[in-house]
N, C-alpha and C positions, 0 to 999 in steps of 0.2 A: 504494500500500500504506500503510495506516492503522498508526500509530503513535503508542502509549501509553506514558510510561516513568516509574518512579515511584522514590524509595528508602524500602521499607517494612520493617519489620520482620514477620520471620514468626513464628510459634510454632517453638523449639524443642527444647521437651520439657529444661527446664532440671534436673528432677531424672533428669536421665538423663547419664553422664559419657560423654563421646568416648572414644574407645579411642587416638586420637591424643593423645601430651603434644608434639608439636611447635610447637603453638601455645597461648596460654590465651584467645585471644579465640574464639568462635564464630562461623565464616565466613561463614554467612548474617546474620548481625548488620550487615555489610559490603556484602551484597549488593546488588549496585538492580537491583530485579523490575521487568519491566514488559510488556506487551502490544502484540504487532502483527496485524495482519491481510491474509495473504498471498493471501487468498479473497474473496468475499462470504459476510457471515455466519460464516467462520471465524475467532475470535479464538486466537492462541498465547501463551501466556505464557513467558519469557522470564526469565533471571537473568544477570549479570558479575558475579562476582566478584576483582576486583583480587588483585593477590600481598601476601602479609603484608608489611608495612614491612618488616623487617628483612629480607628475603628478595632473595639479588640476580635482578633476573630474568631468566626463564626462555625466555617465549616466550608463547604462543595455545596453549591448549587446547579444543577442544571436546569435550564430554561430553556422550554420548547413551545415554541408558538402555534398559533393555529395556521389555517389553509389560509395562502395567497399573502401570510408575513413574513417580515423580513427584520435584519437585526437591530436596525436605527431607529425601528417603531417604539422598539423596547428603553429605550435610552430614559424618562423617565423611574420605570421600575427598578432597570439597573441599578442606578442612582441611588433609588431608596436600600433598596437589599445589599450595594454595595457598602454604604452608611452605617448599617449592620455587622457589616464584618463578613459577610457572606462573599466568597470568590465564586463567580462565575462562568459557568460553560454553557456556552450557547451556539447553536449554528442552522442554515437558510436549509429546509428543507432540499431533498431534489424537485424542480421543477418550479420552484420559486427563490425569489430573494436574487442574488448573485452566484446562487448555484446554477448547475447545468441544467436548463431546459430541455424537457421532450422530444418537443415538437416544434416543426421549422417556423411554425407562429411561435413567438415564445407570450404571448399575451394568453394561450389557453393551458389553464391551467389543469396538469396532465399524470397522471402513474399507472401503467399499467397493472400493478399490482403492489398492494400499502405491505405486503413481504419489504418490498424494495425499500421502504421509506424502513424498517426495521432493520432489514440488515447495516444502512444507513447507520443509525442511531446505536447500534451493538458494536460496527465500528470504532464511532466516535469515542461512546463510553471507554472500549477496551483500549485505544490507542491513547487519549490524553488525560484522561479523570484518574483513570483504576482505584473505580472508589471502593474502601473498606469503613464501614460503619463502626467496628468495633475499637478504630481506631479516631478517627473523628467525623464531625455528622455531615451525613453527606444524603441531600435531600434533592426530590423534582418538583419543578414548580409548572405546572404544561395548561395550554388553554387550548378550548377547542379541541380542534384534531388531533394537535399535542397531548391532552388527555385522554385519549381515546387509545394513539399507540404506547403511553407512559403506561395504559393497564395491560397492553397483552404485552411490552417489554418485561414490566416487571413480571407477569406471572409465568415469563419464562427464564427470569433472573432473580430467583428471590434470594435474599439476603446482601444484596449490592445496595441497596438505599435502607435509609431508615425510615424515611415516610416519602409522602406525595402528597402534595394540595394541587387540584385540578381544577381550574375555573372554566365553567358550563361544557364539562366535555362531553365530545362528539360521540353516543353512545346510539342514540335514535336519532331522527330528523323529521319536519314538519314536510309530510308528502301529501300529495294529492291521493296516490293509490296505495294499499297496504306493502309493505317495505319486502315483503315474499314476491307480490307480482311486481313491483318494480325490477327487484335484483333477478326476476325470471327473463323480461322485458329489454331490460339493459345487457343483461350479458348475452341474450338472440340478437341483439346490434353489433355488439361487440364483435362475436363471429361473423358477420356480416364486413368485417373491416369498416363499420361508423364509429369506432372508439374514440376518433378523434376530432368528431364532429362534436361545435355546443350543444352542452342539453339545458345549461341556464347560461344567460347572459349574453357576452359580446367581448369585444376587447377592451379595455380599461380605458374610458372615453369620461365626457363631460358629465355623464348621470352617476359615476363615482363618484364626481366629485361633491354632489349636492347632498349638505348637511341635512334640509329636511325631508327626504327620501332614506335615509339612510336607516338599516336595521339595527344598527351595532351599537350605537351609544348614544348618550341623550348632553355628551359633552359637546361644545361646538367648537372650542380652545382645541380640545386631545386630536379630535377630528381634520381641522386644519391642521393641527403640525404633520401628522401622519401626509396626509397632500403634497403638504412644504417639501418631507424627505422624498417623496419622487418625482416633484418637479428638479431637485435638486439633482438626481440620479433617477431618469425613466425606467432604467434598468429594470429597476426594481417593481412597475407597475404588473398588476397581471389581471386577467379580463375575466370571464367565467369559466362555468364548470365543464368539463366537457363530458360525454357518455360513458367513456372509458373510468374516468376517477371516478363518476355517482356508482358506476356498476362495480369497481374494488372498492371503495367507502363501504358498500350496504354489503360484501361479500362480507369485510373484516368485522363490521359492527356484528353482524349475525355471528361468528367467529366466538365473540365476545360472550355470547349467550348460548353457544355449546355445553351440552352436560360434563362438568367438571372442570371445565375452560378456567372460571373465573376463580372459581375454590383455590384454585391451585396460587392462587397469588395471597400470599400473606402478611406480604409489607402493609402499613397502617397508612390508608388512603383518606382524605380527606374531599370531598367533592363538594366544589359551590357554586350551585345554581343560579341563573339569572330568574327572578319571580316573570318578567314579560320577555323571554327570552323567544326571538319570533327565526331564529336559525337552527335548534336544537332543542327537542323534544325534554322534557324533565322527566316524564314517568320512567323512560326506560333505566336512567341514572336510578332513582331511586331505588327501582328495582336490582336495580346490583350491586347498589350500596349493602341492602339487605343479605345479598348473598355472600359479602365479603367477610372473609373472617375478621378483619380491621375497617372493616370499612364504617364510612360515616359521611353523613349529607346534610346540608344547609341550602337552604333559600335564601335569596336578598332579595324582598318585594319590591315591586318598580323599578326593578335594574333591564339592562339590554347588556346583550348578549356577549361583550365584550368590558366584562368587570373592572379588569387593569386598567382601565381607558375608560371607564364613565366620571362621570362626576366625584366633587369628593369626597360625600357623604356614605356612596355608596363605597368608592374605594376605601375610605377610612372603614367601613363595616367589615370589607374583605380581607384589609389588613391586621384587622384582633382576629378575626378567623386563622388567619394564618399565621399569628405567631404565637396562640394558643395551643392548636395543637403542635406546630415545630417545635414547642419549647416543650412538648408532652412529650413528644415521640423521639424528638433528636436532641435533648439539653447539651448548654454547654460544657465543654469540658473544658474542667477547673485544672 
């Protein structure tokens, strides 16, 4: 596995202010970006961020984002967690961010099978993190899609984290037809060689850009910066879904709810709900909350769909959530 490692400075979007005063430096200012290559032809891009000097530390975090982010989104959070003390690993899914795209559109966003995005991420972990819990705490923090693959990594890696908080992961989704005749539907296209035709959306154009259309947050400040970083870098924009992902999405979610699938994960999960979450369904979460032998579920009423990034009433509710149970499940060591 091919490995590139660089410390660069990225854009970011200086006349825009953090919503964090826990720090005055900007954390990606700090960061060293760099690339590896888990595949042929697949290149990942890749960020650590260190804890703020004055910060006593904390532990290993890894942060994994949802579908169609990227790493400069997170630059807020960073911030806070790095404030903390927590050192950082984080990196752009394949098929977004400034990793290697699909497909010769690179605005549709594309995996022929969420294997790919795993072996990915098992990668990453074994190459840079090689986290041991017993030694210091080493936690995921994933949204979205991000906690969707954070549950079937860990319940095929148990004992490598000491916990996971997952903000509204991707476990069901809000469909027109039952998620059986969908994934029957989509994978008869699929065979068909349409996998790479849209099934929502278009290319990342002007209706992205509009705050009040938008499902994901009820912030307009988080909303625009997020904009600012891909006017800054298009690279990083990317359009909708295509047939190909909706039909491995609904393969892996169903995955998830195989007999004995989820059992088998025993790290202590934390999962937290958006209460108007209009991109991902809550009952299925809940329901596997219940099945986990760690597991545990919250609501935030009147949140949208992307927590870290709402308002900050609702992120301040997200953040006692998660450093209640991190300080339960991974204390510091003294």
């Amino acid at each position: 596995m091919r490995t590139a490692r660089r410390r660069r400075r990225i854009p970011t979007g200086r006349g825009l202010s953090l919503a964090t005063a826990s720090t005055s430096r900007d954390p990606l200012d700090h960061a060293d970006f760099g690339t590896f290559q888990p595949a042929t032809g697949v290149h990942i891009r890749y960020a650590h961020v260190p804890p703020a000097s004055d910060a006593p530390p904390r532990g290993q975090l890894l942060l994994l984002h949802g579908r169609g982010e990227f790493i400069e989104k997170y630059d807020e959070v960073i911030g806070e967690l790095t404030a903390r003390g927590w050192a950082i690993w984080t990196m752009d899914w394949r098929g977004q961010g400034l990793s290697s795209r699909a497909l010769r559109n690179a605005h549709k966003g594309h995996v022929d099978d969420f294997e790919d995005y795993l072996y990915d991420l098992d990668a990453f972990v074994t190459r840079f993190m090689s986290p041991d819990p017993t030694r210091s705490p080493c936690v995921i923090l994933a949204h979205s899609m991000g906690g969707h693959l954070a549950l079937r990594y860990l319940a095929r890696h148990p004992g490598r984290f000491s916990g996971a908080v997952l903000s509204a992961p991707m476990v069901g989704v809000h469909a027109p037809l039952p998620e059986w005749l969908m994934e029957l539907l989509l994978g008869a296209a699929v065979r068909l060689g349409l996998g790479g035709l849209y099934l929502v959306g278009d290319d990342h154009g002007p209706e992205d850009r509009a705050f009040h259309s938008n499902l994901l947050t009820r912030d307009p400040a988080r909303f625009q910066r997020t904009q600012a970083r891909i006017d800054e870098n298009p690279q990083l924009a990317i359009g909708g879904l295509t047939v190909g992902w909706m039909s491995a999405a609904l393969r892996s979610m169903r995955r998830l709810f195989d007999e004995g699938a989820i059992e088998a994960l025993t790290t202590p999960v934390l999962m937290v709900c958006a209460g108007h979450d209009q991109r991902v369904a809550n009952a299925p979460a809940m329901e596997l909350a219940r099945r986990l032998v760690g597991g545990r579920v919250q609501v935030i009423p009147d949140a949208e769909h992307e927590l870290m990034m709402e308002r900050d009433d609702v992120r301040d509710r997200f953040w006692a959530l998660f450093r209640g149970f991190v300080d339960e499940v991974a204390p510091r060591v003294r």
